[in-house]
TIFILO-439745 format. One record per residue: x, y, z of N, C-alpha, C, O, CB in turn; residue in one letter; chain; residue number from 1. Coordinates in steps of 0.1 Angstrom, whole numbers. Glycine has a CB too. Example, Ala and Ser with C-alpha at 12.3 -4.5 7.8 and 13.67 -1.06 7.14 Angstrom:
2
    n.X    n.Y    n.Z   ca.X   ca.Y   ca.Z    c.X    c.Y    c.Z    o.X    o.Y    o.Z   cb.X   cb.Y   cb.Z  code  unit  pos
    132    -57     78    123    -45     78    132    -33     78    142    -33     85    113    -45     90     A     A    1
    128    -22     71    137    -11     71    129      0     79    134     11     80    141     -6     57     S     A    2
END
This chain:
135
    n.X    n.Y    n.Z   ca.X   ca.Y   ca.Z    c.X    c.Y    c.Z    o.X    o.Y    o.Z   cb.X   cb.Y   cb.Z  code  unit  pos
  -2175   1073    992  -2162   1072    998  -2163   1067   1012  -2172   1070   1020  -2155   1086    997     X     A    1
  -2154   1060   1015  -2154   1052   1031  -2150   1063   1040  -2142   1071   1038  -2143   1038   1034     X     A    2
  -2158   1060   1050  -2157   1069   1066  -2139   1073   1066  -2134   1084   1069  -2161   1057   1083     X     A    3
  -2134   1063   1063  -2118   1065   1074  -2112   1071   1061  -2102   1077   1061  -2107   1047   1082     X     A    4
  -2120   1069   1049  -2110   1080   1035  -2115   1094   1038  -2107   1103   1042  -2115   1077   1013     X     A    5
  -2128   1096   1038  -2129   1108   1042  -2120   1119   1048  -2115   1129   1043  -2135   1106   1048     X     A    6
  -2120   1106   1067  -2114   1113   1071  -2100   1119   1073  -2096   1128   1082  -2118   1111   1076     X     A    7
  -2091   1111   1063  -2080   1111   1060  -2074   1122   1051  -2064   1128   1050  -2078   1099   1056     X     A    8
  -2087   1123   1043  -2088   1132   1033  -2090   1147   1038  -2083   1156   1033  -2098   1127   1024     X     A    9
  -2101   1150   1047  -2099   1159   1053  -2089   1165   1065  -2090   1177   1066  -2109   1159   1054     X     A   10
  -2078   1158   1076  -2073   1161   1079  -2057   1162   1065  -2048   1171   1067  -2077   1155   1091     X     A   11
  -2055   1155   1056  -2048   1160   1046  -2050   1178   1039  -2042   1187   1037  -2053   1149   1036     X     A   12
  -2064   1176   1039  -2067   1186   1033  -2064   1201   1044  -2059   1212   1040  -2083   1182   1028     X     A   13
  -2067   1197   1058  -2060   1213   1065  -2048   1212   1063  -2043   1223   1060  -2061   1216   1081     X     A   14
  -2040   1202   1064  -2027   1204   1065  -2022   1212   1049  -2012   1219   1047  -2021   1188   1070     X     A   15
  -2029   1209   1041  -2028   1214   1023  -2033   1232   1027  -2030   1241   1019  -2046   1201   1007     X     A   16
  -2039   1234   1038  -2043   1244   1033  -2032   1254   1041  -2030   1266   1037  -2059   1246   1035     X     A   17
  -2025   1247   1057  -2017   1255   1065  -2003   1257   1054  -1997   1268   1055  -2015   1247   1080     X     A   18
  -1998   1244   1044  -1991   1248   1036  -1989   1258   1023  -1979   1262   1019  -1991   1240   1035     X     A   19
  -2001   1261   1019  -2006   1270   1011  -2003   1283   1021  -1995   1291   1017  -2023   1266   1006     X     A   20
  -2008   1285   1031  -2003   1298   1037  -1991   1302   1040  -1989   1314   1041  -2007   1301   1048     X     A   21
  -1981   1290   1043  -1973   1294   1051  -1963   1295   1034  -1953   1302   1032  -1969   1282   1065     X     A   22
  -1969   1287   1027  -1959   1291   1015  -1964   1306   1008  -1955   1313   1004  -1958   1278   1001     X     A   23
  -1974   1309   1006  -1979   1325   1002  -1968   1338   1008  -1962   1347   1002  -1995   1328   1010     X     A   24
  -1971   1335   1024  -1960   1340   1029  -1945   1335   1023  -1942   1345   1017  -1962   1338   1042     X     A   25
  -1938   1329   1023  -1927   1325   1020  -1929   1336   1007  -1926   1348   1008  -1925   1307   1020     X     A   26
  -1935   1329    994  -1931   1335    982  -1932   1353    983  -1926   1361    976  -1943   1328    970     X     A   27
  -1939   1357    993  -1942   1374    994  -1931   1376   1000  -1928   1388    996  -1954   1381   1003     X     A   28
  -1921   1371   1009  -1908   1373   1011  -1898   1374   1004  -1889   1383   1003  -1906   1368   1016     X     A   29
  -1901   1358    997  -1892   1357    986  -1890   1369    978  -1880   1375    981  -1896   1346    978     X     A   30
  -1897   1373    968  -1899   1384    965  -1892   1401    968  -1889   1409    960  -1908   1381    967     X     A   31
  -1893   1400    982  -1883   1414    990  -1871   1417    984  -1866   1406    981  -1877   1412   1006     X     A   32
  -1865   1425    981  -1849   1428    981  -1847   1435    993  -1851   1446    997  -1844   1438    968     X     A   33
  -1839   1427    997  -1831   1430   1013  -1819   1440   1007  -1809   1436   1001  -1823   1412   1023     X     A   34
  -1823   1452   1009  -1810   1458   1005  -1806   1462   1023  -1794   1461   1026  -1811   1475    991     X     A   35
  -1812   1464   1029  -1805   1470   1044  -1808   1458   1054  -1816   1449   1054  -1813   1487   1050     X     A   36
  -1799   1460   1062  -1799   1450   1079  -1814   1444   1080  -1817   1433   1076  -1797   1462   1096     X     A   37
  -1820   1452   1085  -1832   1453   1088  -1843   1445   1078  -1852   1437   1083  -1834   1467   1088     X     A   38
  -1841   1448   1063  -1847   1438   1055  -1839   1425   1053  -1846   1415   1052  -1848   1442   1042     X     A   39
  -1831   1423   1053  -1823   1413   1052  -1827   1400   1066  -1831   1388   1065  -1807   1419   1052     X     A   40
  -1824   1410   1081  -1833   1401   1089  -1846   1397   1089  -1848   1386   1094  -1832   1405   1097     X     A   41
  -1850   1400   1087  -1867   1401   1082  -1869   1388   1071  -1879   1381   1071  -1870   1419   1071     X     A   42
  -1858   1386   1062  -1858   1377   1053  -1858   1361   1059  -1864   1351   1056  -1847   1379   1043     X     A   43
  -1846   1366   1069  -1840   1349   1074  -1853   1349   1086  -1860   1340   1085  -1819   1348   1082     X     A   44
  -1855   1357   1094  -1867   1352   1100  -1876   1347   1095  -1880   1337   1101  -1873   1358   1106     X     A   45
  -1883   1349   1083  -1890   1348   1077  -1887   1336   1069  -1897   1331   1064  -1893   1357   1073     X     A   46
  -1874   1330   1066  -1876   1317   1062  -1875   1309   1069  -1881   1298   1068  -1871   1314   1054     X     A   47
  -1869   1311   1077  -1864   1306   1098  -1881   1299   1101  -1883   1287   1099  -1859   1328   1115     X     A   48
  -1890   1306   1104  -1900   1304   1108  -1910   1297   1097  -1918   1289   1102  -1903   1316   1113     X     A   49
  -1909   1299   1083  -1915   1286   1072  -1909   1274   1077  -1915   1264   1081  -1909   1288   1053     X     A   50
  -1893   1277   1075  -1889   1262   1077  -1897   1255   1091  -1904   1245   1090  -1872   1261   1080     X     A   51
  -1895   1262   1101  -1903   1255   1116  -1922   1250   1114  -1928   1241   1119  -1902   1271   1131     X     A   52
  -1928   1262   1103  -1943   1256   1103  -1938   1243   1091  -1942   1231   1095  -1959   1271   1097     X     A   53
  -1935   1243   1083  -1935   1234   1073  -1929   1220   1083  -1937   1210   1084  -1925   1241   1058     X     A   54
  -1921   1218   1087  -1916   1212   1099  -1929   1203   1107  -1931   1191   1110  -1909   1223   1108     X     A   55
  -1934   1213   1109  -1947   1208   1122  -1960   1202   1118  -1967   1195   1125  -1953   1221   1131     X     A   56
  -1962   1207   1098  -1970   1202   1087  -1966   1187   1086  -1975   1178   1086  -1967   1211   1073     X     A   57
  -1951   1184   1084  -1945   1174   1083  -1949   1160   1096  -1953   1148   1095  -1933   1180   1083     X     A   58
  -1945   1166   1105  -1952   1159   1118  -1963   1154   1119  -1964   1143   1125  -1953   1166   1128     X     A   59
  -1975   1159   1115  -1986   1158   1116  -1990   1151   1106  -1999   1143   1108  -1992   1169   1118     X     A   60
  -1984   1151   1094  -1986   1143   1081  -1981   1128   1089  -1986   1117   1086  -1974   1150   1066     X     A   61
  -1970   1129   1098  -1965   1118   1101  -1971   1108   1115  -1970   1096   1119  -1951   1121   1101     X     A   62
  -1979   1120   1117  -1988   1112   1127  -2004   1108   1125  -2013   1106   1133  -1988   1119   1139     X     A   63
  -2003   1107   1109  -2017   1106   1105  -2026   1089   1108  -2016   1082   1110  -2016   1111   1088     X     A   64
  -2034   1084   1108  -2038   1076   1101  -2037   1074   1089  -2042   1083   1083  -2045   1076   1103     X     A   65
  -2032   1066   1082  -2031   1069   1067  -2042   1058   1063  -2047   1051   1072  -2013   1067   1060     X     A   66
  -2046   1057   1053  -2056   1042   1049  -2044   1036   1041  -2036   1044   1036  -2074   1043   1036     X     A   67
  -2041   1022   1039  -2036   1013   1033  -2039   1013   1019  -2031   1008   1011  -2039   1002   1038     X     A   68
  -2049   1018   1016  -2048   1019   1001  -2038   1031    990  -2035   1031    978  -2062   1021   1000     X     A   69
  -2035   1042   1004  -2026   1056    999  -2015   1056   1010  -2010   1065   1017  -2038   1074    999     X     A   70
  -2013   1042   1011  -2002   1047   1023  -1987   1050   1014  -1980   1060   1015  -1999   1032   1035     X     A   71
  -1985   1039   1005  -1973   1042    996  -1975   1057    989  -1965   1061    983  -1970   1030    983     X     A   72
  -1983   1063    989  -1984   1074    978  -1982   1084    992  -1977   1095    989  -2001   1076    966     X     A   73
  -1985   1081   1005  -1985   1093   1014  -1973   1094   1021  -1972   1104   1029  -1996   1092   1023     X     A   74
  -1962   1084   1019  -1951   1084   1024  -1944   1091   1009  -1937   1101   1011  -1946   1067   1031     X     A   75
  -1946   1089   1003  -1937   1097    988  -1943   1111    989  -1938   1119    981  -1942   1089    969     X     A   76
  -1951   1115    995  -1957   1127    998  -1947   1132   1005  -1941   1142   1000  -1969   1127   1006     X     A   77
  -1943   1124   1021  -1941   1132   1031  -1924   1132   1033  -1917   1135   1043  -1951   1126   1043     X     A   78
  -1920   1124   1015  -1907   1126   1015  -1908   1141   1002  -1904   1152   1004  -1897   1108   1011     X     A   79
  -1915   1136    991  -1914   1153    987  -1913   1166    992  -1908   1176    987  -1923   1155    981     X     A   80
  -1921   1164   1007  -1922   1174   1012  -1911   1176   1020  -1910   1187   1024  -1931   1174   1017     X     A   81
  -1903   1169   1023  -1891   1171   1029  -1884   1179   1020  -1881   1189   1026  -1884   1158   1033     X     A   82
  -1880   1180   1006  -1872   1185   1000  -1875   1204   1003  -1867   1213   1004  -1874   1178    985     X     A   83
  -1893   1204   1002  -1900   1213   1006  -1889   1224   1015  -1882   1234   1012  -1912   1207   1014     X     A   84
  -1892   1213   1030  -1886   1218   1043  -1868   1220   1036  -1862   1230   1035  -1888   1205   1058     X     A   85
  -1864   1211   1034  -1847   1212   1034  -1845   1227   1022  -1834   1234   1023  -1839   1192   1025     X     A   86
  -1850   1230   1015  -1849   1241   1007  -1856   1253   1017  -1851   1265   1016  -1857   1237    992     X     A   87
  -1860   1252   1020  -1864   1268   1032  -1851   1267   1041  -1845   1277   1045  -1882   1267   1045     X     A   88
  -1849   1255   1044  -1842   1254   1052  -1825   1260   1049  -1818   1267   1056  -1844   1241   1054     X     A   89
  -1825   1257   1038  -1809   1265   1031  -1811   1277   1027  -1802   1285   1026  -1802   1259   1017     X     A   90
  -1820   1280   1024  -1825   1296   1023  -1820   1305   1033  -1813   1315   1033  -1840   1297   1023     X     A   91
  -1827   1298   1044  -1827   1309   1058  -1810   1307   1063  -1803   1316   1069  -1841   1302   1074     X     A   92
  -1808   1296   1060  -1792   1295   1066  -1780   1303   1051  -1768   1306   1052  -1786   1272   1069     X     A   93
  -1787   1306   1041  -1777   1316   1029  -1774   1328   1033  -1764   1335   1030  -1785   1320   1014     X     A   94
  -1785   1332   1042  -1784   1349   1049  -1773   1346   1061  -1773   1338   1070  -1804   1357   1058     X     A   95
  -1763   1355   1056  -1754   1357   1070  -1753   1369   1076  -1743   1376   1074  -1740   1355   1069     X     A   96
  -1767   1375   1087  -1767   1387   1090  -1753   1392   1101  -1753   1402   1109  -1781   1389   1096     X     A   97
  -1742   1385   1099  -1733   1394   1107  -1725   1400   1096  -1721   1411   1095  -1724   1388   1117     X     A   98
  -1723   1386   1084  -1715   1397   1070  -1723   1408   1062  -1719   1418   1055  -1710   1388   1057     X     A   99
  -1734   1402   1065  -1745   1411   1055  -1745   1408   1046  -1748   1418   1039  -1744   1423   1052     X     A  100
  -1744   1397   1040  -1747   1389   1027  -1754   1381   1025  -1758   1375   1035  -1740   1385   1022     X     A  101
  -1759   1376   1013  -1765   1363   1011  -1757   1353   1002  -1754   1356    990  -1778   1365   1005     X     A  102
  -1754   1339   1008  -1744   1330    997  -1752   1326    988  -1760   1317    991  -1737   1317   1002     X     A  103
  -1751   1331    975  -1761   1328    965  -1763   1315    959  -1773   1310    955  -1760   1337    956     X     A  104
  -1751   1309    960  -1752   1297    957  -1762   1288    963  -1771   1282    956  -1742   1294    960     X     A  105
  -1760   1288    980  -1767   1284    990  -1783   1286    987  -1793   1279    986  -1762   1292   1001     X     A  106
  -1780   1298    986  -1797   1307    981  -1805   1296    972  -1814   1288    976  -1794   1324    969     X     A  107
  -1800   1298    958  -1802   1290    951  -1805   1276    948  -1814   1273    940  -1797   1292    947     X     A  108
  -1798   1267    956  -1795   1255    959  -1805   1253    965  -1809   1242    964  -1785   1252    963     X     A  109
  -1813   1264    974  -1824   1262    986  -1838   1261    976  -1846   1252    977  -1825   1278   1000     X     A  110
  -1839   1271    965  -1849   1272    956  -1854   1263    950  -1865   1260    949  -1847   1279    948     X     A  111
  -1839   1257    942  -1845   1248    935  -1846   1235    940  -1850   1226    932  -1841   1247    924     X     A  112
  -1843   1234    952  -1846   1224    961  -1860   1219    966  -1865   1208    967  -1841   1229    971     X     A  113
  -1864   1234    970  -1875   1239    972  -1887   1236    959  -1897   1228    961  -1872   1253    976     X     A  114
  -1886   1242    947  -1897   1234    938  -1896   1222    936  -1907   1216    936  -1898   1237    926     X     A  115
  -1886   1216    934  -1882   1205    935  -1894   1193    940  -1900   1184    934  -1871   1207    945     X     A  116
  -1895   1199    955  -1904   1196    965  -1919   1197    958  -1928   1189    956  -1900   1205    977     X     A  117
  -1919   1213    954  -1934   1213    948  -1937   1203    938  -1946   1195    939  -1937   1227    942     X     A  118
  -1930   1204    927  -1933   1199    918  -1930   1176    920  -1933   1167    912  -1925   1211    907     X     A  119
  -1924   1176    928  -1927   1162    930  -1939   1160    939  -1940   1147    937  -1915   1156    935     X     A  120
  -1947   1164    946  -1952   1169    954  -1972   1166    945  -1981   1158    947  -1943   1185    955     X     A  121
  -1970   1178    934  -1981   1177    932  -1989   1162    921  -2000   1161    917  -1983   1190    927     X     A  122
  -1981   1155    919  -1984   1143    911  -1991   1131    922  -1999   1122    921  -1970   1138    903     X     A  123
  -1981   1136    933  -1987   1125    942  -1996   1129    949  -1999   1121    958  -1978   1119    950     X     A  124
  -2001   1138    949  -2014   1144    957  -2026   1140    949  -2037   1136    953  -2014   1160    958     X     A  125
  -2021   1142    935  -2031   1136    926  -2035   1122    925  -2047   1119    926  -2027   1137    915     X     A  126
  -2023   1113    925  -2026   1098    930  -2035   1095    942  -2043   1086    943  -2015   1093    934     X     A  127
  -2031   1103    949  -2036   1100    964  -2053   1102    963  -2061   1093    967  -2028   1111    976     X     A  128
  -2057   1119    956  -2068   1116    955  -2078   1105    949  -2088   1099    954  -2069   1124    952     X     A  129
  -2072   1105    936  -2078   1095    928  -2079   1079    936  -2090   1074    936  -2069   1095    913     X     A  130
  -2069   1074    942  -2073   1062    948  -2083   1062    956  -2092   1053    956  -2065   1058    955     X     A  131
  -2082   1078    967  -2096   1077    976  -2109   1080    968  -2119   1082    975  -2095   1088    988     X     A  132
  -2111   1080    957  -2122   1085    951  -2130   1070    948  -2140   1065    952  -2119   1094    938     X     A  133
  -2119   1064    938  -2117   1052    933  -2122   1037    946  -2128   1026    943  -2100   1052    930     X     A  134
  -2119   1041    959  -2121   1031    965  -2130   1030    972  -2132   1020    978  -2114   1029    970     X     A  135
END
């Protein structure tokens, strides 16, 4: 494998792994039933703050070197991953801690937004590897 795939491959690869955390967390939230104030805030911070690391994942994807050979596959990346961010993103804005509710709709709409993201997501990761292997 060439020097500059490598290294493309390994700064990909932290950014694969800060995503993997920050979504672990996310899904262990996800998970909570906010029945009181207190949980409920806890929820929207907690997606409040995914959305901002997944955000900063994004940046860094976008300030990569990319190689020419995975550049089309790494821009379809770093738009899948947007759907990522925009679905945390409606999540954390479904919680209205002054009514004390969650717009489930909203909620929802953030979820499947959100796999959305995953699952367009992991095909092109796959591509991406296989070209750098390949080249």
């Amino acid at each position: 494998m060439k020097e500059e795939y490598k290294k493309y491959a390994l700064e990909l690869g932290k950014i694969g792994e800060k995503i993997e955390q920050i979504s672990k967390k996310f899904g262990e939230v996800n998970r909570l039933s906010a029945t009181t104030f207190e949980m409920l805030k806890h929820k929207k911070e907690s997606y409040s703050n995914s959305f901002k690391e997944y955000k900063e994942c994004k940046e860094q994807m976008l300030r990569m070197n990319v190689p020419s050979i995975v550049a089309e596959e790494h821009n379809d990346f770093v738009n899948a991953f947007d759907a990522f961010i925009k679905g945390t993103e409606k999540k954390a804005d479904a919680i209205d801690l002054d009514a004390l509710v969650t717009n489930e709709a909203l909620f929802n709409e953030g979820s499947e937004q959100w796999k959305k993201g995953t699952d367009l997501a992991k095909p092109i990761t796959d591509k991406i590897v296989a070209k750098l292997f390949a080249g």
